[in-house]
N, C-alpha and C positions, 0 to 999 in steps of 0.2 A: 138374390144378389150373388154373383159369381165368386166374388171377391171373400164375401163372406165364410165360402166354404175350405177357406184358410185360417188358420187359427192356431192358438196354443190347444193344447189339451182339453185342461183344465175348459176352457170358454166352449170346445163343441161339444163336450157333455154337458155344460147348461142346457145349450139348445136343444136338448133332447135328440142329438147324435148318438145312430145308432152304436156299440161299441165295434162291432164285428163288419163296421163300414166307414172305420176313421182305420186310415193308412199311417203310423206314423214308426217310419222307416230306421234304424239304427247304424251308428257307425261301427265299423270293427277294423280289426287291426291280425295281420296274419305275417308270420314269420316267415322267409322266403329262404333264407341262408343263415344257419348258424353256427357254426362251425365253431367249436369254444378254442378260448386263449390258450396258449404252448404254453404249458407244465414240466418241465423239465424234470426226469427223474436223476439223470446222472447231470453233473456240470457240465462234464465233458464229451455229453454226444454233440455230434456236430449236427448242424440243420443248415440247409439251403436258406436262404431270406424268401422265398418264396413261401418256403414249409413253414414259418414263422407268422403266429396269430396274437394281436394284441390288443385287437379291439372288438366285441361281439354284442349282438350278430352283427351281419355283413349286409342281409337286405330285408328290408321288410315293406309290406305293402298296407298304406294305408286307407281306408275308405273315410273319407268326411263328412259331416252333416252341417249345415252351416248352425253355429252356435253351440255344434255342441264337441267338448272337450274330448283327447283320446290321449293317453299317457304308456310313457315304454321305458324300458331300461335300457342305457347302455354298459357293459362294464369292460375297463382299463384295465390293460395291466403288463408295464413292462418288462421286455423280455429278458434272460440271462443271454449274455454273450451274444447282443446284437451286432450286428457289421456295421462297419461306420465308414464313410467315405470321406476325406479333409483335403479341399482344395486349399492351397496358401496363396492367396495375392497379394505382390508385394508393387510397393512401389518402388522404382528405381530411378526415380530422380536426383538428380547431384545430392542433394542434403542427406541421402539415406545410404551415402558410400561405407559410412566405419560399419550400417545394419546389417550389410552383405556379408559380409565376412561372418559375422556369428549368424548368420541364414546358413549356409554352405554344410554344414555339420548337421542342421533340422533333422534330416530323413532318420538317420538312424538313432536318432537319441531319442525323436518325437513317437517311433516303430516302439523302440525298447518300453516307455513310458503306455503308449497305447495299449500294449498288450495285456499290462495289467485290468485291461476294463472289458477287450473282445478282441478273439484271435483270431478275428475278419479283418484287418484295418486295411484300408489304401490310402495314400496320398499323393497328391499332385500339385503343382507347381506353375504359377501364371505371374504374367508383369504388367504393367502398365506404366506408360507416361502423360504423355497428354497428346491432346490432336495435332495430326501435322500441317499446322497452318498460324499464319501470322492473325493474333498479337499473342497467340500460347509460345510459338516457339522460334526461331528465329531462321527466314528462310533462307541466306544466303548460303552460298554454295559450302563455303568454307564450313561454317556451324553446322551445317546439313549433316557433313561428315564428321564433326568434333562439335557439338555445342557445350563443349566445357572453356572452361579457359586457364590461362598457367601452362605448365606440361600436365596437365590431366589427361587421359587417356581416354575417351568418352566413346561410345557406339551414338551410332544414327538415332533421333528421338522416332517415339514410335506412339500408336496409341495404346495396344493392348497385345501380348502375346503371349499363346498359351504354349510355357517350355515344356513341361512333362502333361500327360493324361495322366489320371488315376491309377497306380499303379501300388505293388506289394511290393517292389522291391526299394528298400530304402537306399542301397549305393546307389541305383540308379539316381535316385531325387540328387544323392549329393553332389554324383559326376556333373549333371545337365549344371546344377545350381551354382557349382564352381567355375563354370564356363562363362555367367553373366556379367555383363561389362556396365556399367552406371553409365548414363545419359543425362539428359538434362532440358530444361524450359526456361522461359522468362517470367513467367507469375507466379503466384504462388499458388492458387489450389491449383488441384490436377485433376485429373481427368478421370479418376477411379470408375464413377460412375456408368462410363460407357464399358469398361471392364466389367464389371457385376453383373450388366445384361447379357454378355456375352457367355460369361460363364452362367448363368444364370439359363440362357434360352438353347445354347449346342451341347447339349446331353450328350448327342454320341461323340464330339470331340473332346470333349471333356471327360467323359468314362462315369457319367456320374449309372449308377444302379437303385432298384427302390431299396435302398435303405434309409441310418440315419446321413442327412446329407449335414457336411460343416463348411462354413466359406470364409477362412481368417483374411482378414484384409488388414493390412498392414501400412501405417503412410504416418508421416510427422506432417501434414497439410490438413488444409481443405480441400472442398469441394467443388467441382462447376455440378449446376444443375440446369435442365429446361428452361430457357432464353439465354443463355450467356451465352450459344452458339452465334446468336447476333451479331457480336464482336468479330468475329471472324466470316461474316457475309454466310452463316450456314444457318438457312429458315425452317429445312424440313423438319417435323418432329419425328423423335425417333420410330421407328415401325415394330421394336420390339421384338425381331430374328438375328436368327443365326445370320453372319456376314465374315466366317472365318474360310480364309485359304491362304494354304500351308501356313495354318493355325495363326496368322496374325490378321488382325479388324484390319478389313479394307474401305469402310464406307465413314471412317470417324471425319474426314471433311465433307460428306455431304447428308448425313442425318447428324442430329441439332444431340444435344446430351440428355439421357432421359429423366422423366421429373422423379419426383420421389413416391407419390402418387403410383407412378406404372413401375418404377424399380417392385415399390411394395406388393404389386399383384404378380409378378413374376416371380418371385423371391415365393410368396403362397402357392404358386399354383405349381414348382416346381418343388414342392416341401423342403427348402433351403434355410437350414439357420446361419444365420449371420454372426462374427464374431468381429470387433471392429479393436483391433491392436493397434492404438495411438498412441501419442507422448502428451506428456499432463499437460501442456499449452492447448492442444487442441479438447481437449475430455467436455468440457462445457458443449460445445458445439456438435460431439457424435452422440453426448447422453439425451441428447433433445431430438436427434435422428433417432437412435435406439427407440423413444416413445410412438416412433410411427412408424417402425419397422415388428409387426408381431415375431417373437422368438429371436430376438438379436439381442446380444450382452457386449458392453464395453468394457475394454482390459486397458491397464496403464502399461505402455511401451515403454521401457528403459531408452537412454537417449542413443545406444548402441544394438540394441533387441535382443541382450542378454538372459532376457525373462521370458521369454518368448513361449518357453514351452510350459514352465507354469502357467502364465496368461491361459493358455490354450485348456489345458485340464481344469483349471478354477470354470473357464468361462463354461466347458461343456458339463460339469456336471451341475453348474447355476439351470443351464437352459433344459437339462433331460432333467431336473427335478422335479419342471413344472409342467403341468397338462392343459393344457389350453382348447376345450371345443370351438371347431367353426364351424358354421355351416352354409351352405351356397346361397344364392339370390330365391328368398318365397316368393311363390307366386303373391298377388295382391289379393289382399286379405285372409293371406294364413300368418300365424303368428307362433311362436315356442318361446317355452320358459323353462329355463333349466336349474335342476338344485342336483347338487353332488354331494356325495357324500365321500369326504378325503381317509386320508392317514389318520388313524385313532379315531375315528367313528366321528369328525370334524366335520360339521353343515355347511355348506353356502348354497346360499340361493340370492334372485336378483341379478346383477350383472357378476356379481362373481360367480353365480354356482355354472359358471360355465368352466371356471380356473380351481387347480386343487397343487399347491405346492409340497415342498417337502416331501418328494416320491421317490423312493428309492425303488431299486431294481426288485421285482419280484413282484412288488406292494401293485393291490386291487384298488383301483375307484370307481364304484357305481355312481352313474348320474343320471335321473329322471330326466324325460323332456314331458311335460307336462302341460296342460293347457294349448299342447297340439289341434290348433280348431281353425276353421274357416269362419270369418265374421261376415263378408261381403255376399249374400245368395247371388246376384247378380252376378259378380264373378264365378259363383261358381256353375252357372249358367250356360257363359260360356266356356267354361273347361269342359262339360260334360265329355263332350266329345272326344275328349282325349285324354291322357294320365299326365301329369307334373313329375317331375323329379327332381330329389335337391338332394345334395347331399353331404356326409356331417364326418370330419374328421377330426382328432389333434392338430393341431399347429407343429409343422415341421415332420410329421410323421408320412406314410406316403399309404398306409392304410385308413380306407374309409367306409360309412356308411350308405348305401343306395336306402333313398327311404321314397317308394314309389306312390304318389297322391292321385286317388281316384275321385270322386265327386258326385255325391248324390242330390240329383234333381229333379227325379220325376219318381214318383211314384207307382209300386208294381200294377197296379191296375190300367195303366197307362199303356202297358203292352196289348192288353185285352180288350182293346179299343175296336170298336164296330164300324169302319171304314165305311161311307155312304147309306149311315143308318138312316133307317123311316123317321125316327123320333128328333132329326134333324130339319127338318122343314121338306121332308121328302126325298131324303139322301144328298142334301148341301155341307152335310159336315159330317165328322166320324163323334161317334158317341161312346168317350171316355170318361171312366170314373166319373159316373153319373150326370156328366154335361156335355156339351156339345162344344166342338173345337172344328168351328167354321173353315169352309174349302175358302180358297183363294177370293175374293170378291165379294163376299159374303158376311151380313152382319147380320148380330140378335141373338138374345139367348138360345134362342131355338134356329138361325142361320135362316131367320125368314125373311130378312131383307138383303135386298143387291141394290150395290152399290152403285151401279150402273144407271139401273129402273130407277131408284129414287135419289132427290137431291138432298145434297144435306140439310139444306134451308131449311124445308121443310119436317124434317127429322127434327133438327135441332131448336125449333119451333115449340116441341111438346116438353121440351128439355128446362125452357123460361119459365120462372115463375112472374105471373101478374103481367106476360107481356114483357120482361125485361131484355138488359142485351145481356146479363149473365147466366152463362150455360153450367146446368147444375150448382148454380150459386158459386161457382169457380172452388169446387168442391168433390167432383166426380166428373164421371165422363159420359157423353149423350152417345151410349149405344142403339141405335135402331128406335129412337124417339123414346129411350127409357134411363133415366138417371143411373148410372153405376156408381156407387160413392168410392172415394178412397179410402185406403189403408192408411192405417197411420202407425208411423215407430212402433209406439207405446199401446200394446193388444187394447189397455182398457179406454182407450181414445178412439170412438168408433161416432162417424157422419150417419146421419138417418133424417128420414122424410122422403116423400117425392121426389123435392128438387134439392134434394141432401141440404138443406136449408137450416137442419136440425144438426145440433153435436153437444158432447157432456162434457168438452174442459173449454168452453167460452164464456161460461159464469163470469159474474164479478165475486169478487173475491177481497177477502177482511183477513189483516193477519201474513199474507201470502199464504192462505189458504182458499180453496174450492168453497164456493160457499163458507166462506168463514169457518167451515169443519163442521159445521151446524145443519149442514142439510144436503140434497141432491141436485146436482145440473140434469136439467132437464131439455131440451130444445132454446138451450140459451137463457133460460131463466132458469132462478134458485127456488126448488120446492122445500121449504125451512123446517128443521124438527120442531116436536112441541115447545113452547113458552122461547121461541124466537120468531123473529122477523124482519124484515127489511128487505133491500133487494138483492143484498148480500149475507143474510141473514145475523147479521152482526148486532143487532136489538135485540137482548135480552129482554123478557118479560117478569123476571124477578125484582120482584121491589123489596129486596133482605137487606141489598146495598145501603137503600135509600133509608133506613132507618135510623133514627137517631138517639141519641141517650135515651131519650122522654119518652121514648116507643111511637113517637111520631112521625111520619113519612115527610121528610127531610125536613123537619120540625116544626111543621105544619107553616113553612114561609118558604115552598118550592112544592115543585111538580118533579114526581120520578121518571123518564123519558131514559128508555133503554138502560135501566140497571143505575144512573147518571140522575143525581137532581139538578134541578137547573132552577134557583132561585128568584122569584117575581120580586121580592123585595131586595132591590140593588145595595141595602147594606151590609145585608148579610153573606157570609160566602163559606166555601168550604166544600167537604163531598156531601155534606149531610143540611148546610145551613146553620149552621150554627154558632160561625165563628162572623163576628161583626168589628173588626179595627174601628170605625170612626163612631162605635157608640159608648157613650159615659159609664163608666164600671158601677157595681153598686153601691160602692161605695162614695163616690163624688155623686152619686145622683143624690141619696141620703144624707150630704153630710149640714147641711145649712139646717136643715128641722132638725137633728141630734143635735147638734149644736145648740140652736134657739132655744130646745124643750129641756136639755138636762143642763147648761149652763146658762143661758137665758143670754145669751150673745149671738154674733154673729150678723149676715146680712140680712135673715129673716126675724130677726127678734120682735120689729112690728107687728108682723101680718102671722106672727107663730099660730096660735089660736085657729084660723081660717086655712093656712096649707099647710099645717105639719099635723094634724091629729089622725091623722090614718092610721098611727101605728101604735101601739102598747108601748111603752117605756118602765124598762128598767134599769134600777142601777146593781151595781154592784163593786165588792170593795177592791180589787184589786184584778190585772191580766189573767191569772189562772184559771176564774171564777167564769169568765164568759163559754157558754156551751159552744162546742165543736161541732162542725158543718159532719152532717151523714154518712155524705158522699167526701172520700175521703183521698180521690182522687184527684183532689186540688189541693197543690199545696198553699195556699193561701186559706188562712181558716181565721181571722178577724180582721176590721180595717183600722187604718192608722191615718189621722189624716192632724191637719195643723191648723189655730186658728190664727189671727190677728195680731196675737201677742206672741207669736213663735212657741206657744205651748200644744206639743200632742193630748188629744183624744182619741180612745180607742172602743170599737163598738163590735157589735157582730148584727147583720138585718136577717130574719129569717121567717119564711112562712111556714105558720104551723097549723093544722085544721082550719085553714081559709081566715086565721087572723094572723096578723103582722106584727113581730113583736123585734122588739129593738131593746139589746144588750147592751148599756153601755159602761165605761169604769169611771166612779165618781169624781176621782181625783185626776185633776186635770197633771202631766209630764212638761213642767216648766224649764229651759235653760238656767242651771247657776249664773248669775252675775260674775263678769270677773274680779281677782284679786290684784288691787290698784298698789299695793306695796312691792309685790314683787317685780311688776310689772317697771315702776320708776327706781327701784333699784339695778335692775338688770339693763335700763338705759344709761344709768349714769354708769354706772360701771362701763358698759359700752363704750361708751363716748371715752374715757380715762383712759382704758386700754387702747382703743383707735390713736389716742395722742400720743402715747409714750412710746408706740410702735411707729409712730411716724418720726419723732424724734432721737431714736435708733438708728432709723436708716437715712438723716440726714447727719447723725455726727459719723456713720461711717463711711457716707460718704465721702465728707470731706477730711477722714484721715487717708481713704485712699487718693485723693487729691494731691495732698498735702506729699505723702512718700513718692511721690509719682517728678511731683516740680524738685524734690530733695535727690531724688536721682541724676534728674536732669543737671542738675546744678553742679554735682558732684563730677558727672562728665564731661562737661565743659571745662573745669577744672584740671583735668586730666591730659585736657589738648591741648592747655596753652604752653609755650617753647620760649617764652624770652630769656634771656642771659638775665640772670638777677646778679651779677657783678660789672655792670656797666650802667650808664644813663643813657639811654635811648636816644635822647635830643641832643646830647654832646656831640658834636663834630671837632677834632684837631685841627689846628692852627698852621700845621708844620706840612708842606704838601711835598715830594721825592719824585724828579724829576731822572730819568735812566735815560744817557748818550744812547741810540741803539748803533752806533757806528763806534761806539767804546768796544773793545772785545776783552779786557781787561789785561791786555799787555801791561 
C-alpha cells in the first residue's frame, strides 16, 4: 500500500523498516542578519536614526516541517537619545478659539521640554475642520467667507491643512501658529478623521523620518466616521492616499470619512502613535477609540489647552514604556507563541507575552517565539514552491523583523528519482524513493494501467466486495482495480482488508472506551482479554462480586451474569440477593410459638404442641442474660415483640449445630395502670382555674365599659351652653315698637 509507506516513526520501525531507508527530514532555523542593539558608550555621541539598532536580529530564515515546532529569540531594547518626530493637529473650529492662543507659544516651550529626552526633536503643525459641503458646513456665499457669527472674524472652513512640515525650528512652529485664524461648522463632530489619513498616508509632505513618530490630536468634539458621508450625498469610501496640494485635502467632498478599522492599519503600517488631547466631556468616548487604536493614549485637555504640553510628555512616556510585538498576516497554517521576558526578570506568556511594560530607556526584553510550526501539510504543499514572509515588529517602532518561511515537502530521495524507469510498467512512471509516481495517464502501483485502454467500470468492479455498489467499502480508493485504503488523522487508526472493509476504532465500545478497555478491535469486532466477554467485552467472568455473607454465589437465590447477580426469586433483591423488603423478620415469623410455649397465650395456644415444637425453649431471668448474635454486624441483637395485653416479651431465635434454640425472658414487661387521683385532681382544678380566668376577663371587661360611657357623659356635659340665669320657656309680655322715620329730633 502506497499510503502506508507514510507514517510516524515510531510505526515504520514496527514494520520492520529499514533504519538507513526511512527519510525523516528536520526543520532548522539560520540567521541571516544580526547586527546587535546600539550600546552607547558616551551619552553624547551622536548617531544618525539609521545607525540606530533596537531590535535583533533583523532576518532570519526559517525552514518548516509540518508539526514540528522551531523557537528563536528576539531581543528589545531601547535606545538613548532616539529622535522623535511630533506632528500637533489641532482642531480649529469656533469652540476651540481661547485653545489657539495658548497653541501659539507650543514650538518653543514643547523644543525646550523635549530636549530633555532627545536632541533630535522636530515638530509640525496641521488643522482641520470638517468637509466642505452641506449639512457639516453652511454653503452660502456669505458663511463661505465668514462662518462665524457676531463680529467674529472667521477664515473659510476647510477640511484639513497641513501649516508647517516637520521641522527643528521651534519660532518657526510659533510664527506659521500665530498666523491661524478659527473657522467654523454646523454640527458638532468634526471631521478629524480625514485629517489623521492624511497626515498618516503623505510622508513626504508631512516630513515624517523612520523614527519615533507622535500624532497629538487635539479637539473638544467628536467624530464623523465611514457612512456619515451619506449626509452629505458622498458614497465613495475612502481610498486611503495622499490628496494634498499646496498642502490642503482636496478630495474631502468626494471620498466618504474613513472607518476606524482602515484609520487603525494606516496608523500601523506607518509606525504612528497617536496621542488624543480632549476635554473631560468627550474622554469616555476617545478611551473606547484608544482600545482600537494599538499605541494610542488619552490625555485630559484643559478647557483653554493650558496643559497641553504635560499632556504631551505624560502621554509619551506612558506609550514608549510599553513594548508591544506584531507580526504580519501567517501564511495558513503556521502559528507563533510568544513569552517575554520583561523588566526584573517578569514572565508573560499567552496573549500578553507579546506586551512587556515598565521600559525604561536602556532596559533589555528578550522574547521567545515559540511553537513556530506549520500544522496544515497540504498547505504546506503548496508553498513548496516558493518562500513566505512575515514579519514582526514593535508597535510604533519603524524597526522590524524579516523572518523568511521555507517549507518542507518532499523528501531528499525524491530528487534521485529514475525518470522513465523499467521497474514502472516499462518506463510509464519515474521511480522515486522506492515507488513509482506514474506519467500523465497512467495508473497502478507499478503505472500498469492506462487510463485510456481500460474503463473504470471495469477497474472498479474488483474494487466491490460481494458485488456491491461500494467501492472499497467507501473507505480507500480503487487504483487500477486494487483497494488503496486511507489515512486517517490519528497514526494508530489504520483501514485494512481487501476492500478496506476492515478497521481498529469501529468496535462497540463499554464505558466510552475501545472495547470496553478489555480487549482488541479487530476487523470491527472486539477480540476480549482473559475472564471477559461479550461483544464489547464489557462481561466480566468474575464471580467475587457475586458472593455473599454465606460464601454463597448470590446467596444461592440468583445467577452471577457478568460480575451482576440477577435473582430468580423476585423477593429477594440486592447486588448479592439478599436483602428481601416484603419477607417477615425473625422475629414476627417466631413470635406466636414463644408466645404459646413460654406463656401459654397468644393465637396459637391450641394447636402449640403440633406447630411450635421445632425449637428448644429456654427461659431466662432477665434482658442481659439472653446470648448475643456472632455476627455482630447487626445492630439488632434480640427481639421485642407485644402480646394481647400490651405487655412485651423479649426473646433471641438462633441456630446452633443444626438445632434451634429459643431465648426467651421469663417475665413478661407489662404497662403500669394509671394513677386515678392525680389524674381527677388535675381536672378539677382545671376546670376552677378555667372559671375564675373567665371571670377576670368579664369583670374587666366591663370596668373598661363602664370608664368608657363615664367619659362620654362627662363630654357632653361639657358642650352644653344654656344661660342658667333665665327660664328657657319665659317669653315677655312687653313687645318695643321703633318709628324708623323717628330720627330722634
Amino acid at each position: 500500500n502506497l499510503f502506508s509507506r507514510c507514517d510516524d516513526l515510531e510505526s515504520l520501525k514496527k514494520r520492520k523498516c529499514a533504519a538507513n531507508k526511512i527519510e525523516n527530514p528536520r526543520g532548522s532555523i539560520a540567521v541571516n542578519k544580526d547586527k546587535p542593539v546600539t550600546n552607547r558608550k558616551d551619552v553624547a555621541e551622536k548617531l544618525k536614526p539609521e545607525d540606530i539598532t533596537q531590535i535583533q536580529p533583523q532576518k532570519l530564515t526559517l525552514t518548516l516541517r509540518s508539526g514540528e515546532p522551531q523557537t528563536f529569540q528576539l531581543k528589545f531594547k531601547r535606545a538613548e537619545d532616539y529622535p522623535i518626530d511630533l506632528y500637533y493637529l489641532m482642531d480649529l473650529s469656533f469652540s476651540m478659539r481661547d485653545d489657539l492662543e495658548n497653541v501659539k507659544n507650543l514650538g518653543t516651550d514643547l523644543m525646550e521640554e523635549m530636549r530633555k529626552i532627545t536632541s533630535d526633536f522636530r515638530i509640525g503643525f496641521g488643522s482641520f475642520v470638517e468637509k466642505t459641503v452641506m449639512p457639516y458646513i453652511s454653503t452660502t456665499p456669505a458663511r463661505l467667507l465668514n462662518p462665524c457669527t457676531g463680529n467674529e472674524n472667521c477664515t473659510s472652513p476647510f477640511s484639513y491643512k497641513n501649516v508647517l512640515k516637520l521641522t527643528e525650528d521651534g519660532d518657526e512652529f510659533n510664527k506659521l501658529v500665530s498666523q491661524q485664524q478659527i473657522s467654523g461648522n454646523l454640527d458638532s463632530p468634526e471631521g478629524g478623521f480625514d485629517a489623521i489619513m492624511q497626515v498618516a498616508v503623505c510622508e513626504k509632505d508631512i516630513g515624517w523620518r523612520n523614527v519615533t513618530r507622535l500624532l497629538v490630536f487635539s479637539t473638544d468634539a467628536g467624530f464623523h466616521f465611514a457612512g456619515d458621508g451619506k449626509l452629505g450625498g458622498i458614497v465613495l469610501p475612502n481610498d486611503g492616499r495622499c490628496h494634498l496640494e499646496n498642502n490642503m485635502y482636496t478630495m474631502s467632498h468626494y471620498y466618504d470619512y474613513p472607518s476606524i478599522a482602515h484609520l487603525v492599519q494606516k496608523l500601523s503600517d506607518h509606525n504612528i502613535q497617536t496621542i488624543f488631547a480632549v476635554t473631560e466631556e468627550f474622554q469616555p468616548v476617545y478611551k473606547e477609540l484608544k482600545n482600537l487604536i494599538p499605541k494610542s493614549a488619552v490625555g485630559t485637555l484643559s478647557s483653554n489647552s493650558s496643559n497641553v504640553i504635560k499632556l504631551i510628555l505624560d502621554a509619551y512616556n506612558s506609550l514608549s514604556s510599553e513594548v508591544i510585538l506584531e507580526n504580519s498576516k501567517l501564511p495558513e497554517g503556521v502559528s507563533i507563541t510568544y513569552q517575554s521576558i520583561c523588566k526584573n526578570g517578569v514572565e508573560s506568556s499567552g496573549d500578553n507575552g507579546r506586551k512587556c511594560s515598565n521600559i525604561s530607556i536602556g532596559d533589555e526584553v528578550d522574547t521567545t517565539l515559540s511553537d513556530f510550526k506549520n500544522h496544515v501539510w497540504k498547505m504546506a504543499q503548496q508553498a513548496s514552491k516558493h518562500s513566505e514572509i512575515i514579519k514582526i515588529k514593535p508597535l510604533g517602532f519603524t524597526e522590524e523583523v524579516e523572518v523568511v518561511l521555507n517549507f518542507i515537502c518532499d523528501c531528499q530521495c525524491a530528487a534521485e528519482g529514475q525518470p522513465k524507469s523499467k521497474k514502472c510498467s516499462g518506463g510509464n512512471g519515474t521511480f522515486e524513493c522506492g515507488a513509482c509516481k506514474c506519467n500523465e495517464g497512467r495508473i497502478g502501483l507499478s503505472c500498469e494501467c492506462s487510463k485510456d485502454e481500460v474503463r473504470t467500470e471495469d477497474l472498479d468492479a474488483n474494487c466491490r466486495k460481494d458485488n456491491g455498489t461500494d467501492i472499497c467499502s467507501n473507505s480507500g480508493d480503487c487504483v487500477c482495480g486494487i483497494c488503496e485504503c486511507k489515512k486517517r488523522e490519528n497514526p494508530a487508526e489504520v483501514y485494512s482488508g481487501k476492500y478496506c472493509e476492515c478497521d481498529n476504532f469501529n468496535c462497540d465500545r463499554s464505558n466510552n472506551k475501545l472495547c470496553g478497555g478489555h480487549g482488541r478491535c479487530e476487523c470491527r469486532k472486539c477480540i476480549c482479554d482473559a475472564n471477559y466477554t461479550g461483544s464489547a467485552c464489557d462481561c466480566s467472568l468474575d464471580t467475587s462480586t457475586c458472593l455473599a455473607k454465606n460464601g454463597q454465589i448470590c446467596n444461592g437465590r440468583g445467577t452471577c451474569d457478568c460480575g451482576i447477580c440477577k435473582c430468580t426469586n423476585p423477593k429477594f433483591q440486592g447486588p448479592t440477593c439478599e436483602t428481601c423488603p416484603t419477607c417477615p423478620g425473625v422475629c414476627t415469623e417466631h413470635k406466636d410459638c414463644v408466645q404459646c410455649r413460654a406463656f401459654d397465650a397468644g393465637p396459637k395456644k391450641e394447636t402449640c404442641e403440633q406447630e411450635c415444637s421445632y425449637f428448644n425453649l429456654i427461659k431466662v431471668s432477665d434482658r442481659d442474660k439472653l446470648p448475643q448474635p456472632t455476627d455482630q454486624s447487626y445492630p439488632l441483637t434480640h427481639c421485642k415483640e407485644r402480646d394481647a395485653n400490651d405487655c412485651w416479651f423479649y426473646y433471641t431465635y438462633a441456630i446452633r449445630n443444626d438445632t434451634k434454640e429459643v431465648y426467651v425472658v421469663e417475665n413478661l414487661e407489662c404497662p403500669a395502670g394509671p394513677d386515678i387521683i392525680p389524674i381527677v385532681a388535675g381536672v378539677v382544678a382545671g376546670i376552677v382555674l378555667i372559671g375564675l380566668a373567665l371571670l377576670l376577663i368579664w369583670k374587666l371587661l366591663m370596668i373598661i365599659h363602664d370608664r368608657r360611657e363615664f367619659a362620654k357623659f362627662e363630654k357632653e356635659k361639657m358642650n352644653a351652653k344654656w344661660d342658667t340665669g333665665e327660664n328657657p320657656i319665659y317669653k315677655s309680655a312687653v313687645t318695643t315698637v321703633v318709628n324708623p322715620k323717628y330720627e330722634g329730633k
